[in-house]
C-alpha positions in Angstrom: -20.2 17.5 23.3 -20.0 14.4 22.2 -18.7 15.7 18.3 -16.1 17.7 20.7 -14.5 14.0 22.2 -14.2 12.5 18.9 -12.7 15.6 17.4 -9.9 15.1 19.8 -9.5 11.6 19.6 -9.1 11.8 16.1 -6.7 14.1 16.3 -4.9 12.1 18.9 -4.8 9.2 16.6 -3.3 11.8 13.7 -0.7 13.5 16.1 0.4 9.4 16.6 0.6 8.5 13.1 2.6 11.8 12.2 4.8 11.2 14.7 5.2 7.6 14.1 6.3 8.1 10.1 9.1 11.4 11.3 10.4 8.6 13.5 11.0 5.9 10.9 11.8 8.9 8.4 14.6 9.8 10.2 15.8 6.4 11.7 15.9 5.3 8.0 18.0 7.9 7.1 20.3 7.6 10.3 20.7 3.7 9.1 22.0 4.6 5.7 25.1 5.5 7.0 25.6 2.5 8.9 27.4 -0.1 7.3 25.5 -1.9 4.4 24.3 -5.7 5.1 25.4 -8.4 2.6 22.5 -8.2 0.4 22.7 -4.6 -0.1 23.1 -3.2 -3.4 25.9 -0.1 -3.7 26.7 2.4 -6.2 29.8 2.3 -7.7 30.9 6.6 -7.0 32.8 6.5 -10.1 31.4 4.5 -13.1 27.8 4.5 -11.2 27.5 0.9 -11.4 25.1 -1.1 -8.6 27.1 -3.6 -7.1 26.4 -6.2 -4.3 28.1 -4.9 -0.8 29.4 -8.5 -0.1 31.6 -8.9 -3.7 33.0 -4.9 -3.9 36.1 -3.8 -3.4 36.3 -1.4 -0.3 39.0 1.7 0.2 39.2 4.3 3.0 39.7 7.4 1.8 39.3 10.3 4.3 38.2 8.3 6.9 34.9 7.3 5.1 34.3 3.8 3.4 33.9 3.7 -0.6 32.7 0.9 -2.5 33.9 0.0 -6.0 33.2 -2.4 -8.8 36.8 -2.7 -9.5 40.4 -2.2 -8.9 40.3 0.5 -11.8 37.3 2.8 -10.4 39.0 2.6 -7.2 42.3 3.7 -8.6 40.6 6.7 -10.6 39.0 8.0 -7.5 41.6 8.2 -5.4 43.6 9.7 -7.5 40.9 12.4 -8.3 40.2 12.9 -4.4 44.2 13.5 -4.2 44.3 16.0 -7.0 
C-alpha cells in the first residue's frame, strides 16, 4: 500500500516537472518574436553577422522588422525580397 502512495506521488512530482519545462519551452519561444532588449545579440539575415540590437540598422519590410549591420546588407535585401 504504502509502495502504491509513493508511486503516485512520484509521478505527481514528474507530471509537475514535465509540465513545468513545456511551459517555459514554449514561453521562450513565444518571446523570441518579441522585440529584442538592448543587450541582445542579432544576426545580420544577409552577411550572417551577430550584431548588438541597440547599434543595427532596422527596416520594415513586409510588415516584419529586420536587423542589419549596415546600410549595404540592408540595401541588398530589399532589393532581393523585391525581385
Amino acid at each position: 500500500m504504502y509502495r502504491l502512495i509513493i508511486i503516485l506521488i512520484l509521478l505527481i512530482i514528474l507530471f509537475l516537472m514535465v509540465r513545468k519545462a513545456i511551459r517555459e519551452f514554449f514561453s521562450r519561444k513565444t518571446s523570441d518574436t518579441a522585440l529584442p532588449g538592448k543587450d541582445v545579440m542579432i544576426q545580420d539575415p544577409v552577411c550572417k553577422l551577430y550584431i548588438p540590437v541597440d547599434s543595427a540598422i532596422t527596416e520594415k519590410i513586409g510588415g516584419q522588422i529586420y536587423y542589419f549591420c549596415s546600410d549595404d546588407c540592408a540595401y541588398k535585401f530589399k532589393h532581393y525580397m523585391s525581385g
